[in-house]
MDAnalysis code that builds the backbone (N, CA, C; Angstrom):
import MDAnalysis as mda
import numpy as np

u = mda.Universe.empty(714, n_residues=238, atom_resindex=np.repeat(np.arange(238), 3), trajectory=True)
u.add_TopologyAttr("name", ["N", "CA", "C"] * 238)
u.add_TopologyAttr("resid", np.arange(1, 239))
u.add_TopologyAttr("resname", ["UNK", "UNK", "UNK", "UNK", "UNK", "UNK", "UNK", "UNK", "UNK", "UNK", "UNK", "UNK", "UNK", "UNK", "UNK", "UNK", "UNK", "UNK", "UNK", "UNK", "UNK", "UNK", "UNK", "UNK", "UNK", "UNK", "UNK", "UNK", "UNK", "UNK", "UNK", "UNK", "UNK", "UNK", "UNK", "UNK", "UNK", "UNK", "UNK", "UNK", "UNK", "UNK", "UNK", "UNK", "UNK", "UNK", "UNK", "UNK", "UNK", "UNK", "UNK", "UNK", "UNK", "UNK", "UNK", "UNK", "UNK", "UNK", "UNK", "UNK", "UNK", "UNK", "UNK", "UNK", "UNK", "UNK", "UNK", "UNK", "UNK", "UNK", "UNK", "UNK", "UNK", "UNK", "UNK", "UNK", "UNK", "UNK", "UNK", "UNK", "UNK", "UNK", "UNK", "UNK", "UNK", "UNK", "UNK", "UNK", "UNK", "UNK", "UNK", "UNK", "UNK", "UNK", "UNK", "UNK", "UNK", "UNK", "UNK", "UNK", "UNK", "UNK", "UNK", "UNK", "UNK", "UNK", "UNK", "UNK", "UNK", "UNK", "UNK", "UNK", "UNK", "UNK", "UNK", "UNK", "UNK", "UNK", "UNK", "UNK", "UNK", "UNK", "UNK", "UNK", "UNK", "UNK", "UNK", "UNK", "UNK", "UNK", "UNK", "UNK", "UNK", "UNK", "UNK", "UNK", "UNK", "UNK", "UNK", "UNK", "UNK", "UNK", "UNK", "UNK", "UNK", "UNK", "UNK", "UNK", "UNK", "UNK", "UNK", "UNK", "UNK", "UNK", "UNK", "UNK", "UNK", "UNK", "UNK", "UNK", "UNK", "UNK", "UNK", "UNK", "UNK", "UNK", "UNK", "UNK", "UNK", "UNK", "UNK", "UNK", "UNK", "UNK", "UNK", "UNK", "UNK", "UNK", "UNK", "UNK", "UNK", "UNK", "UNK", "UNK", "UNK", "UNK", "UNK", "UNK", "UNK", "UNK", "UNK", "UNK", "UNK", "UNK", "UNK", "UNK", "UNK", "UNK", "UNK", "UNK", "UNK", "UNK", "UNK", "UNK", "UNK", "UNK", "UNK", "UNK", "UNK", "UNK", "UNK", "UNK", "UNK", "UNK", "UNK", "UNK", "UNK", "UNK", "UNK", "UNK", "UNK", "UNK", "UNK", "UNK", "UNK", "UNK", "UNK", "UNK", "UNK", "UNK", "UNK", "UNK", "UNK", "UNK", "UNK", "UNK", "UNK", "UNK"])
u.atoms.positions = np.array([
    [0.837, -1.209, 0.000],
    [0.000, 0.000, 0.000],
    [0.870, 1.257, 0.000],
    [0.172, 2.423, -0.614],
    [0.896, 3.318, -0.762],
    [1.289, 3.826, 0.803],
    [0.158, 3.919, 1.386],
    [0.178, 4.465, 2.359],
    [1.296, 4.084, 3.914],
    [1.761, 3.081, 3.304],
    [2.719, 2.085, 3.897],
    [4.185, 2.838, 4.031],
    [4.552, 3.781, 2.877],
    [5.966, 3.613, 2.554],
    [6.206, 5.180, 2.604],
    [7.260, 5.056, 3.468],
    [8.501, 6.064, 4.312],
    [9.478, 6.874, 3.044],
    [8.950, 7.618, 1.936],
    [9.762, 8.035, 0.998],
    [10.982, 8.701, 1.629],
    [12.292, 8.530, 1.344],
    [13.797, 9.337, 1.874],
    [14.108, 9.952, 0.407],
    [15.052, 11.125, 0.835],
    [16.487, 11.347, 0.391],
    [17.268, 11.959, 0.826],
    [18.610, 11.917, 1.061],
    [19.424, 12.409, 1.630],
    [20.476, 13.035, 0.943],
    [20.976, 14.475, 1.601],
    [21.997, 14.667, 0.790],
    [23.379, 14.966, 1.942],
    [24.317, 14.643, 1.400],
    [25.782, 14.455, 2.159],
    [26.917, 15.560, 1.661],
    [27.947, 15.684, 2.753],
    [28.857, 16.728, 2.158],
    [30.105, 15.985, 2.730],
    [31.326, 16.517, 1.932],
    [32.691, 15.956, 2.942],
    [32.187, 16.213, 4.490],
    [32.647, 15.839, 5.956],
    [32.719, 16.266, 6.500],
    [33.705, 17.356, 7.246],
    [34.764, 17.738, 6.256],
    [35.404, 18.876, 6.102],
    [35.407, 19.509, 4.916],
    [35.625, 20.608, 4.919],
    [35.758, 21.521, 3.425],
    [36.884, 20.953, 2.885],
    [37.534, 21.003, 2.980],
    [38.982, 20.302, 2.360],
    [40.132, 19.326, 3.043],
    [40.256, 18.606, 2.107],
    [41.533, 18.000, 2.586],
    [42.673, 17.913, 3.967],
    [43.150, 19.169, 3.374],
    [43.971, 19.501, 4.268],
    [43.113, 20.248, 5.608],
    [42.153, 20.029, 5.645],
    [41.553, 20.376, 7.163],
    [41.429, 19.186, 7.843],
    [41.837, 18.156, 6.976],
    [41.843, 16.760, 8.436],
    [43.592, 16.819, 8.778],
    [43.367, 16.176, 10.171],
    [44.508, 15.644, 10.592],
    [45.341, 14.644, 9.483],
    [46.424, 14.527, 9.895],
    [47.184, 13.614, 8.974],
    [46.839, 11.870, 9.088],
    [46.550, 11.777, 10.223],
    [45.673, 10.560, 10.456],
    [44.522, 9.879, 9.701],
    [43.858, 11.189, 9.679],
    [42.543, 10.721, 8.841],
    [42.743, 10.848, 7.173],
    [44.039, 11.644, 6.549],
    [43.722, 11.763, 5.900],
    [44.579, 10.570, 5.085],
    [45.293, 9.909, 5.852],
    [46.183, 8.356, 5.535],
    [44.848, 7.464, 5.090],
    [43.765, 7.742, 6.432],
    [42.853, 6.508, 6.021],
    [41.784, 6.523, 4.757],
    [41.763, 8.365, 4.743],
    [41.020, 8.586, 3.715],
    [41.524, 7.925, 1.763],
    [42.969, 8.237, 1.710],
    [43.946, 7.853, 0.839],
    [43.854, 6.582, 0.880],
    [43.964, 5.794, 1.979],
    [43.592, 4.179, 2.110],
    [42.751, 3.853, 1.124],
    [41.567, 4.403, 1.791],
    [40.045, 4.038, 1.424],
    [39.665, 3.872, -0.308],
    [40.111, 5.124, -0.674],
    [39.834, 5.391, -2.238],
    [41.155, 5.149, -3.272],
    [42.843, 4.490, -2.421],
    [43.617, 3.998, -3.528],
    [43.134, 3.221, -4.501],
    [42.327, 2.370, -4.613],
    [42.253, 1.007, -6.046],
    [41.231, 1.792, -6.979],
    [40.827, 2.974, -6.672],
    [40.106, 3.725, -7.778],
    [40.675, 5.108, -8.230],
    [41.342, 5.534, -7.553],
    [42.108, 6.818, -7.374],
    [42.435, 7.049, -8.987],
    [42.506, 7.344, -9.441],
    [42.848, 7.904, -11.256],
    [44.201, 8.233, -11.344],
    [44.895, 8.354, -12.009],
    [46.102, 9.035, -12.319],
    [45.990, 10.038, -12.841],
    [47.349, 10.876, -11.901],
    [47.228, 12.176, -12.360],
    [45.652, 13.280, -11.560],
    [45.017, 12.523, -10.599],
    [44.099, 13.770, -10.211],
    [44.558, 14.174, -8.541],
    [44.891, 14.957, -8.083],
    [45.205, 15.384, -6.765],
    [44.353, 14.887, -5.606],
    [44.841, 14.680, -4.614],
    [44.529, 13.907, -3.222],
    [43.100, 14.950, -3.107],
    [43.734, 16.337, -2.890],
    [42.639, 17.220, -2.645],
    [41.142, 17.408, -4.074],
    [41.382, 17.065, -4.909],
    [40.326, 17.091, -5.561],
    [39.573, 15.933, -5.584],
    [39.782, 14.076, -5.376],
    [39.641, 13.352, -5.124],
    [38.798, 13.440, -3.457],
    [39.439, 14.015, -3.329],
    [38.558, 14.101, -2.039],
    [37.297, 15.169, -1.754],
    [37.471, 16.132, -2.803],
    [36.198, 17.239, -3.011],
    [35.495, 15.993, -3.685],
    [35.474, 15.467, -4.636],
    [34.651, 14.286, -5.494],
    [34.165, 13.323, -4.663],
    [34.880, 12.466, -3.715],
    [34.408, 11.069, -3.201],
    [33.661, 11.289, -1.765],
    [34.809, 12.569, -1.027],
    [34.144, 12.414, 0.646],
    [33.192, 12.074, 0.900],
    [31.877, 13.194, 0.249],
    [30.991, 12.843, 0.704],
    [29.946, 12.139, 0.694],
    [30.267, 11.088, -0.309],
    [29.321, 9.863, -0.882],
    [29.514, 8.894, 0.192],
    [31.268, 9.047, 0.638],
    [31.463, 7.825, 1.774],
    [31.197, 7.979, 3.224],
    [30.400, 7.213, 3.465],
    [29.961, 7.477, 4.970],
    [30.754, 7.740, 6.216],
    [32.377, 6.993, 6.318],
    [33.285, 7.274, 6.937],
    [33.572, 8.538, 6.802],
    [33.878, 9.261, 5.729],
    [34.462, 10.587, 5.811],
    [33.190, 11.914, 5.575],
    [31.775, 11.546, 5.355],
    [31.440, 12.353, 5.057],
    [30.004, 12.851, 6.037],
    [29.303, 13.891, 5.729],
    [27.750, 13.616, 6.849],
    [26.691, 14.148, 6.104],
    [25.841, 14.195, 6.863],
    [24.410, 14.200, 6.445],
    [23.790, 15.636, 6.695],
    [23.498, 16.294, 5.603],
    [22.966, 18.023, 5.907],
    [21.111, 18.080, 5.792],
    [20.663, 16.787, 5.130],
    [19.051, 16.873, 4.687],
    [19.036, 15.766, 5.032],
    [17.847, 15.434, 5.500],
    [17.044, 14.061, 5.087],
    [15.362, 14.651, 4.701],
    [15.153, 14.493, 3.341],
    [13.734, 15.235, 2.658],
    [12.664, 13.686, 2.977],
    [11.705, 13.513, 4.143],
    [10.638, 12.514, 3.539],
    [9.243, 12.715, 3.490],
    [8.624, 11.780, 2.957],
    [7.132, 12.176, 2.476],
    [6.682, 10.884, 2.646],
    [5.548, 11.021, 2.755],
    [4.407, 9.936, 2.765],
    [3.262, 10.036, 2.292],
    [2.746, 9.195, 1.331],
    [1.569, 9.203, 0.335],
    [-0.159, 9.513, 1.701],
    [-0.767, 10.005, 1.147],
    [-2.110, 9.877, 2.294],
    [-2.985, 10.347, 0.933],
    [-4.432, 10.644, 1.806],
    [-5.596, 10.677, 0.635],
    [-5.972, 11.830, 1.050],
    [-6.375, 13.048, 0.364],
    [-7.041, 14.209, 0.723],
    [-8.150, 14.272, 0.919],
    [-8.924, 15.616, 1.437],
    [-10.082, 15.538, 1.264],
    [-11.179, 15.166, -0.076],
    [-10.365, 15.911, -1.083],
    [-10.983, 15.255, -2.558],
    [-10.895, 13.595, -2.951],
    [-10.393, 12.958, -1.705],
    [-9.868, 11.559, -2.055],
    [-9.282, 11.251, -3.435],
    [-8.104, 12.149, -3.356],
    [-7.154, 12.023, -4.187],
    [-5.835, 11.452, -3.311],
    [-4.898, 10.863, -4.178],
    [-3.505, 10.781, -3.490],
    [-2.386, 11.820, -3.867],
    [-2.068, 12.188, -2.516],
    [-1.113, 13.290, -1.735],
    [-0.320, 12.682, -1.221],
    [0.543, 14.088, -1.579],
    [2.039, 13.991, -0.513],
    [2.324, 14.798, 0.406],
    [2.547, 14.665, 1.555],
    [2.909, 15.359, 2.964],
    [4.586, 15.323, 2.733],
    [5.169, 16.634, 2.738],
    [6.431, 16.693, 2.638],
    [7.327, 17.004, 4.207],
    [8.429, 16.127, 4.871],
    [8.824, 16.843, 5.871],
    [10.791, 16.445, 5.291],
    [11.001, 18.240, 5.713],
    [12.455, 18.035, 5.265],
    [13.386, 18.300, 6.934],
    [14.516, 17.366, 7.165],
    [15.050, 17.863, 8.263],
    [16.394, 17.966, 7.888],
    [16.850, 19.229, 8.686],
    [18.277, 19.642, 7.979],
    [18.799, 20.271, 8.997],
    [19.967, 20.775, 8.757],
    [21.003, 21.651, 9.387],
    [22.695, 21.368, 9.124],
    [22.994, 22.031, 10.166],
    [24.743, 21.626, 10.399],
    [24.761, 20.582, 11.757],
    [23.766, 20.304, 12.302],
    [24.050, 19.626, 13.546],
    [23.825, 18.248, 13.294],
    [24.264, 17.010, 12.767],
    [23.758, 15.877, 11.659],
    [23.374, 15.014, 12.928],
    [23.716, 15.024, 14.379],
    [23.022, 14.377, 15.719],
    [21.860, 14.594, 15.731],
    [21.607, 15.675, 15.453],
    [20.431, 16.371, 15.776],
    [19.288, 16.024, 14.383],
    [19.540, 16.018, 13.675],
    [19.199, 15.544, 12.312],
    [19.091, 13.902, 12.363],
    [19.648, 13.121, 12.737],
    [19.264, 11.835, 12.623],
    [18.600, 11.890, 13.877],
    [18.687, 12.286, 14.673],
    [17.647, 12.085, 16.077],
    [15.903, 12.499, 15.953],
    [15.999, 13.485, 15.279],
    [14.322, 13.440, 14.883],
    [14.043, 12.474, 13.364],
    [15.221, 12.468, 12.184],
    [14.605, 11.506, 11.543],
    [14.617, 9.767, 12.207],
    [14.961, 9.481, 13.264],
    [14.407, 8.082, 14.180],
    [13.085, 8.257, 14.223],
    [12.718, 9.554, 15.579],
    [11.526, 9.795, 16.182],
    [10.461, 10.020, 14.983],
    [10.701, 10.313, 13.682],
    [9.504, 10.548, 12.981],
    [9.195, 8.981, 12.183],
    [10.409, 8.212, 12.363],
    [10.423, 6.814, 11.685],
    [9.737, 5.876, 12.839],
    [10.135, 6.300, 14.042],
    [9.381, 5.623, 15.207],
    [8.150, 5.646, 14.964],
    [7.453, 6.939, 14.863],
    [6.149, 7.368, 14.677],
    [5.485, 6.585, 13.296],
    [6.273, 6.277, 12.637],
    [5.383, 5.728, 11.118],
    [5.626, 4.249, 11.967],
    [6.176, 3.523, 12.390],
    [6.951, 2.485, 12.683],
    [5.440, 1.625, 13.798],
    [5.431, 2.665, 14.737],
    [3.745, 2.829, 15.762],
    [2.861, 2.266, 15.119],
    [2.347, 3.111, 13.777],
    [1.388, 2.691, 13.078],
    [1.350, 2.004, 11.899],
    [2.405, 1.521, 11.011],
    [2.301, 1.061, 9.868],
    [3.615, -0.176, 10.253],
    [3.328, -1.078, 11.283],
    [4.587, -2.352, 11.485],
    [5.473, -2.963, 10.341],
    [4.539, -2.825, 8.951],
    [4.910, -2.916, 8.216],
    [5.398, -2.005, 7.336],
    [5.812, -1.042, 7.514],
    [6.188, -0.002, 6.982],
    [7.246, -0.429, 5.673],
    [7.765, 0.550, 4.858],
    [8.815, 0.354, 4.054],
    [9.527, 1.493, 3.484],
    [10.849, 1.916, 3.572],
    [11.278, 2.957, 3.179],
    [11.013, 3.007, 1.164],
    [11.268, 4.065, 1.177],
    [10.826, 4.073, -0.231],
    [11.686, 5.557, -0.662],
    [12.910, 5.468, -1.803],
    [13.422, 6.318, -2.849],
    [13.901, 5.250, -3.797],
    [15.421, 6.478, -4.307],
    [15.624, 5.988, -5.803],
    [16.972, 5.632, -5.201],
    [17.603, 4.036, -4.947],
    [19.068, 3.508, -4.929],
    [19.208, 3.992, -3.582],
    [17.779, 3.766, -2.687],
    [18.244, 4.043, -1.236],
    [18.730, 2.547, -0.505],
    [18.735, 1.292, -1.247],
    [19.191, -0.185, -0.925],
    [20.679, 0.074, -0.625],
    [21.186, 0.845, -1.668],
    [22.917, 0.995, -2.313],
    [23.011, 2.365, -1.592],
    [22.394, 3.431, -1.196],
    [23.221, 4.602, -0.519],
    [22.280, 5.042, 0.710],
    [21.073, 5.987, 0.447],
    [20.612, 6.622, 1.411],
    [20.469, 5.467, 2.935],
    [19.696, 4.447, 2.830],
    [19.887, 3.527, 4.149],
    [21.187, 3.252, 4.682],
    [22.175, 2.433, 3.790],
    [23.291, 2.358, 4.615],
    [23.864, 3.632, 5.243],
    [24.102, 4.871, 4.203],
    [24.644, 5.853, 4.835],
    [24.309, 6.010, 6.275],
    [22.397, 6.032, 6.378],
    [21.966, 6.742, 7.467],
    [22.575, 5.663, 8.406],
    [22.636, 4.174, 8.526],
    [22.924, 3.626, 9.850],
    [24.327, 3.502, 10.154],
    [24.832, 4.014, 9.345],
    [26.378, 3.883, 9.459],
    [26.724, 5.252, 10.364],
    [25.352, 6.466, 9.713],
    [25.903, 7.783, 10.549],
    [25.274, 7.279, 12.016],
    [24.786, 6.590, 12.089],
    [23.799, 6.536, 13.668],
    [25.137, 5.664, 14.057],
    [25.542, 4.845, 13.814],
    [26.868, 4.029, 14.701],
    [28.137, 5.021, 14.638],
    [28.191, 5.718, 13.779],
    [29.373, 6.900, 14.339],
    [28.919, 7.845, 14.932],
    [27.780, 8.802, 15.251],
    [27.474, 9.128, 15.999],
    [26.756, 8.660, 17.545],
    [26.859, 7.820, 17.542],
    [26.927, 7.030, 18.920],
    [24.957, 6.627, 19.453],
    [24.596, 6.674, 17.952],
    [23.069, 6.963, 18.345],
    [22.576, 5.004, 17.854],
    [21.575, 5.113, 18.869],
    [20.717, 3.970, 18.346],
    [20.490, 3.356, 17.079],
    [20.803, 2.251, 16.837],
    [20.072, 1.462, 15.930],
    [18.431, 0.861, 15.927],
    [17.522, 1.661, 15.159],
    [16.114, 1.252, 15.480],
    [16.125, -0.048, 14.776],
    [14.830, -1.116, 15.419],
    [15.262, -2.371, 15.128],
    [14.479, -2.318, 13.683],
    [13.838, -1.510, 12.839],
    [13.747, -1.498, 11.217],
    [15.016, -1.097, 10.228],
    [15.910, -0.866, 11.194],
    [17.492, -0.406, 10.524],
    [18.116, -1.418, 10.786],
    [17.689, -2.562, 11.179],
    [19.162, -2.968, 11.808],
    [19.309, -4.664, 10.805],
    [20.068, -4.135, 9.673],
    [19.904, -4.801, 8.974],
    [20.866, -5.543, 7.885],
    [22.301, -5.481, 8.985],
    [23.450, -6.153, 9.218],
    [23.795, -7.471, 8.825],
    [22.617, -8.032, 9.652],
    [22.221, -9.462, 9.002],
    [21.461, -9.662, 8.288],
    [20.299, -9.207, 8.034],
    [19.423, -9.852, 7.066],
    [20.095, -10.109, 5.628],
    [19.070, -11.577, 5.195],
    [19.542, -11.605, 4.124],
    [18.855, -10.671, 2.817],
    [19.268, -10.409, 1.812],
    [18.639, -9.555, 0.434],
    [17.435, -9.421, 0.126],
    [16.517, -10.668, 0.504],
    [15.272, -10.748, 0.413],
    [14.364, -10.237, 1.758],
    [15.474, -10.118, 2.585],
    [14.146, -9.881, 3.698],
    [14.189, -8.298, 3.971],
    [15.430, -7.566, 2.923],
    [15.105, -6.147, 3.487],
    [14.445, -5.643, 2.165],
    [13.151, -5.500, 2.851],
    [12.007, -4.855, 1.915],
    [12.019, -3.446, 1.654],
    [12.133, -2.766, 0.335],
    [12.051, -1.022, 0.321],
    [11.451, -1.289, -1.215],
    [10.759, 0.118, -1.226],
    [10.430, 0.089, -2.642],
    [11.729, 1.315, -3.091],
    [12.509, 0.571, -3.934],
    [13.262, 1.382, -4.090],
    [13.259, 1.220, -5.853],
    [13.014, 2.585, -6.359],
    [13.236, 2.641, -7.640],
    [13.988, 2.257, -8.760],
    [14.987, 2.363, -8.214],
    [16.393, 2.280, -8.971],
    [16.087, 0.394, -9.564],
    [16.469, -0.098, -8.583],
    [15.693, -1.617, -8.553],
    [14.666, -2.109, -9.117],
    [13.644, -1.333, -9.369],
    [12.316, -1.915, -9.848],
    [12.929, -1.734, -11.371],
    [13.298, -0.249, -11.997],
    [13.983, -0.298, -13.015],
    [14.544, -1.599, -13.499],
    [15.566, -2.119, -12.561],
    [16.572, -2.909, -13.364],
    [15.434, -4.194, -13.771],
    [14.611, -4.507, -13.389],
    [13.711, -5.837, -13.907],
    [14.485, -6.882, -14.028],
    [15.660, -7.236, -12.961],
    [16.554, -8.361, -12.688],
    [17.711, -8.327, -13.499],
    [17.521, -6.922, -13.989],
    [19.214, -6.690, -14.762],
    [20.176, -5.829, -14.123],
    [21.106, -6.864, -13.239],
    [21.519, -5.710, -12.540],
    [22.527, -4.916, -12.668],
    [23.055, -5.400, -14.038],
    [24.146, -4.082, -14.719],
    [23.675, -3.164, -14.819],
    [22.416, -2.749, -15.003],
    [21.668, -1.297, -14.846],
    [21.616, -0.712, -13.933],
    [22.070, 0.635, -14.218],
    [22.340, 1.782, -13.344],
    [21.407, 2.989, -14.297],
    [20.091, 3.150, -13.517],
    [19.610, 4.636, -14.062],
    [19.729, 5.973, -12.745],
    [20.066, 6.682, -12.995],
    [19.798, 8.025, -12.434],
    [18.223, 8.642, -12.244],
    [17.951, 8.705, -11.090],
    [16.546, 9.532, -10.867],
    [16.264, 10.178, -11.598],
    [17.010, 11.264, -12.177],
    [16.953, 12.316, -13.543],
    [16.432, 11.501, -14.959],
    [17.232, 10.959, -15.117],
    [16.910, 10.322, -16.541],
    [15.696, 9.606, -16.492],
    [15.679, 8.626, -15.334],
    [14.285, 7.850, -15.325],
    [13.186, 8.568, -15.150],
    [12.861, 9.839, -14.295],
    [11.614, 10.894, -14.874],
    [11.757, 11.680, -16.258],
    [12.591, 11.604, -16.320],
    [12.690, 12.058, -17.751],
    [11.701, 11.007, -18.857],
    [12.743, 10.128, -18.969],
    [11.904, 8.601, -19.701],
    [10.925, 8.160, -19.046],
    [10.155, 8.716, -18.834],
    [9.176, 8.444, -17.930],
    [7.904, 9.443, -17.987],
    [8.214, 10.329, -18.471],
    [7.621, 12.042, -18.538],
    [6.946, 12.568, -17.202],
    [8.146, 12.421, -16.660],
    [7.983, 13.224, -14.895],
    [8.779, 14.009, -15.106],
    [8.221, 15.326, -14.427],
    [8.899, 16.575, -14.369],
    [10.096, 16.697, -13.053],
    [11.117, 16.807, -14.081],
    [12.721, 16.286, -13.071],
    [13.204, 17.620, -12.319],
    [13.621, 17.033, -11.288],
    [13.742, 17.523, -10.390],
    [15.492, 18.343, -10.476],
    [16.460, 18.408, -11.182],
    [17.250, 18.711, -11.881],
    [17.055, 19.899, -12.517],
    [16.607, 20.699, -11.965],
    [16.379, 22.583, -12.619],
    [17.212, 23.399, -12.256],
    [17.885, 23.378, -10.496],
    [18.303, 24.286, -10.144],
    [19.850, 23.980, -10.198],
    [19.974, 22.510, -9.672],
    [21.464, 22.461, -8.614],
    [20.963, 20.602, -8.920],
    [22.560, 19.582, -8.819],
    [22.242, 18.526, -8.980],
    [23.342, 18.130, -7.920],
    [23.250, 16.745, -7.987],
    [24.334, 16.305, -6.646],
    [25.654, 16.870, -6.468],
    [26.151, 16.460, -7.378],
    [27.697, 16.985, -7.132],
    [28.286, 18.820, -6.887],
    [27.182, 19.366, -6.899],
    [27.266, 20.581, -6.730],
    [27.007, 21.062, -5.125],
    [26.522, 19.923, -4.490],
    [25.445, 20.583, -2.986],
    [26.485, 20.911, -2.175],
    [27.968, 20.094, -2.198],
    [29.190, 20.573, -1.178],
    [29.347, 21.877, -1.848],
    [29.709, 22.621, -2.853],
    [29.927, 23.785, -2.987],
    [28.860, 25.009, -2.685],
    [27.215, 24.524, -2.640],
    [26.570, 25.584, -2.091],
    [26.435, 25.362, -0.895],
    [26.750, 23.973, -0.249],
    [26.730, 24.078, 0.723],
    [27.810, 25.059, 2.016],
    [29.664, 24.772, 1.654],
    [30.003, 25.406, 2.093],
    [30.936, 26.664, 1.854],
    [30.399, 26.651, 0.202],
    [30.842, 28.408, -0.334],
    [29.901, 29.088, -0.351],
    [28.363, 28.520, -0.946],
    [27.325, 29.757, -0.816],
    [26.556, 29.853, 0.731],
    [27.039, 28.973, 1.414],
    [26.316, 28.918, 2.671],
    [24.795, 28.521, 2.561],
    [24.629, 28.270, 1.586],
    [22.993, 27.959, 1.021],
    [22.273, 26.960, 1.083],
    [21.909, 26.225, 2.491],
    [20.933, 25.577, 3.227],
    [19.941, 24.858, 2.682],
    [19.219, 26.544, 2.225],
    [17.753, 26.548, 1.647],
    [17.862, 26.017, 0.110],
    [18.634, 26.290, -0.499],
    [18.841, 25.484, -1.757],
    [18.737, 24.880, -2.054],
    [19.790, 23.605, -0.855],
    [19.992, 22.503, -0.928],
    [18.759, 21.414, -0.278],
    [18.156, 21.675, 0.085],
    [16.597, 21.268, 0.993],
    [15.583, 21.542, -0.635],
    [15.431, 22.567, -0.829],
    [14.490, 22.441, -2.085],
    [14.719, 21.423, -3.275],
    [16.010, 21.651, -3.264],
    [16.389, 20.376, -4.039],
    [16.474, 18.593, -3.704],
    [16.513, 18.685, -2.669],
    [16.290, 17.120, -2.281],
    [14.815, 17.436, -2.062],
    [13.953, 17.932, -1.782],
    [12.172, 18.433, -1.908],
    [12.170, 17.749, -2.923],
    [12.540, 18.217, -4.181],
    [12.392, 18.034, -6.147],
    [12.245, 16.413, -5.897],
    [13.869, 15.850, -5.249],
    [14.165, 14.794, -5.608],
    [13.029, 13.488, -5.166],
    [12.336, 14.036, -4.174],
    [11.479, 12.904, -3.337],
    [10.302, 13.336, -3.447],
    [9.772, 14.704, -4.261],
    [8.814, 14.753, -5.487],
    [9.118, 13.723, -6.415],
    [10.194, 13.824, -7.427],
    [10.528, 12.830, -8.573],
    [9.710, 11.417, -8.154],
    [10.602, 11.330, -6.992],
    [10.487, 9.390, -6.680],
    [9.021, 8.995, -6.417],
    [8.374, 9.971, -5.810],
    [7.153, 9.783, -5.371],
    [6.067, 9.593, -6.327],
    [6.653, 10.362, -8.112],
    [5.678, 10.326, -8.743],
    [6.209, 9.381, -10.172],
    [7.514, 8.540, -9.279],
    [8.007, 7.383, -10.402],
    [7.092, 6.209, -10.112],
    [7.257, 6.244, -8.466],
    [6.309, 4.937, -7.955],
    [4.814, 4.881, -8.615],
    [4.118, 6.401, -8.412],
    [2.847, 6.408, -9.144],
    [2.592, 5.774, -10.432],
    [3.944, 6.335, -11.551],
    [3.780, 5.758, -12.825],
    [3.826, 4.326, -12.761],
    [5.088, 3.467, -11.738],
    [4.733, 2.189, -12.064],
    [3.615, 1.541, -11.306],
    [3.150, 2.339, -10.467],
    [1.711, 1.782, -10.032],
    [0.255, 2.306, -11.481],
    [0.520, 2.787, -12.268],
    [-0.268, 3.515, -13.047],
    [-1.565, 4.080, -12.598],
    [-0.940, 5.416, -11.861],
    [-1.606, 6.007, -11.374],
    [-1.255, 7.599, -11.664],
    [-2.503, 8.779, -11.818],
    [-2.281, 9.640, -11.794],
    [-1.472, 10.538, -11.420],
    [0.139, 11.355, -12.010],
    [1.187, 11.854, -11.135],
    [0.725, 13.137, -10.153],
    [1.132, 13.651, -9.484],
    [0.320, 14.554, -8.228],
    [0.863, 15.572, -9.217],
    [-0.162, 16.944, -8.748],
    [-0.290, 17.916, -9.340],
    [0.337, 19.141, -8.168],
    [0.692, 19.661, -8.267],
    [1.399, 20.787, -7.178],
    [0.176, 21.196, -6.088],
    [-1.393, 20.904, -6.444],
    [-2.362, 21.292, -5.308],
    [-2.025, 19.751, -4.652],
    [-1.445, 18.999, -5.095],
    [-1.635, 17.711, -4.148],
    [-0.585, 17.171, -3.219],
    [0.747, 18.332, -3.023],
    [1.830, 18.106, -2.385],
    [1.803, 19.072, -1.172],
    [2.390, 18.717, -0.225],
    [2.052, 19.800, 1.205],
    [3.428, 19.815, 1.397],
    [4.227, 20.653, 1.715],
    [5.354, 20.433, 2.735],
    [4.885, 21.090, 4.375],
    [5.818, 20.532, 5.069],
    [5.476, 20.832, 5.931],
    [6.847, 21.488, 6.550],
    [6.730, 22.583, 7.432],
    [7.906, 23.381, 7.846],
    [8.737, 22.335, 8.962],
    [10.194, 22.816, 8.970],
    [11.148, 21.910, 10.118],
    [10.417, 22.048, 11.493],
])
């Protein structure tokens, strides 16, 4: 059921501006981490503007954008938007628990739901909750399970139709899809630079908004169902 599923997205930054702002310690392990892909010829410090913040060890969490499908008064299907953000990423995974607790209360069966949140947004988030010293809720904790038992509707996946050399991008698949993409303003690899040259917060929140618009109205298409119309999306303030 629609009404079941916990839409995410998250967006991440190095957890330093540069390079040379870590200790020499970290930045051995960082060099560790990314030698067997490292390119020739590209600098430690630009390699590390590129990779940090995809990797959960070196990098953190500035948004988590989610939504959940419900029925309006017109008994249409809607989206309730809640985005949580800042610089404080404790503080940021601590209410996205308590609002997962809260779906968790009422829907036991719940299921997270974006685009390649199997492969990034989930692991990231429980990897940031064990380095920040925070709880593992027992719908995260999913260490052991085997492949089949961790249930998400995750897009990226439904795409591949058991081909799993396929790799689509959220962008392209509303695109091919004729969903209005969320790719207007600012796209991933750009959010560390508005994040800590333009100082621009609000940017970066509207844009993961777009992104979990997109996903929300990919699921619709493969449910073949009407895509929501801008009277049918709510956000709701932090």
């Amino acid at each position: 059921m629609l009404t079941e599923l916990l839409l995410i997205d998250i967006e991440t930054v190095p957890a330093f501006q540069a390079f040379a702002d870590m200790d020499s310690g970290w930045q051995s392990l960082f060099l560790d981490k990314i030698s067997k892909t490292m390119p020739e010829g590209i600098s430690e410090e630009e390699m590390y503007h590129k990779k940090a913040g995809i990797l959960a060890e070196f990098g953190k969490i500035i948004c988590i954008s989610t939504a959940f499908f419900y029925e309006n008064e017109n008994k249409e299907t809607a989206l309730k938007i809640k985005s949580i953000y800042g610089d404080d990423e404790v503080e940021i995974l601590r209410i996205f628990t308590e609002l997962c607790n809260k779906m968790y209360l009422f829907h036991r069966n719940f299921q997270f739901g974006g685009h390649n949140i199997k492969e990034f947004d989930i692991p990231y988030i429980c990897r940031r909750l064990l380095i920040n010293h925070l709880p593992l809720p027992e719908y995260l904790q999913l260490h052991d399970k085997k492949p089949w038992e961790v249930k998400m509707f995750d897009t990226l996946n439904w795409w591949k139709f058991g081909d799993n050399k396929n790799y689509v991008s959220l962008h392209l698949l509303a695109n091919v899809l004729g969903i209005p993409t969320s790719k207007s303003d600012i796209d991933g690899s750009m959010v560390q630079d508005v994040y800590y040259k333009e100082k621009n917060l609000t940017r970066i929140v509207e844009y993961c908004q777009r992104d979990v618009v997109a996903t929300a109205n990919v699921i619709l298409r493969f449910k073949d169902l009407p895509l929501l119309s801008e009277e049918r999306i709510v956000i709701v303030s932090q």
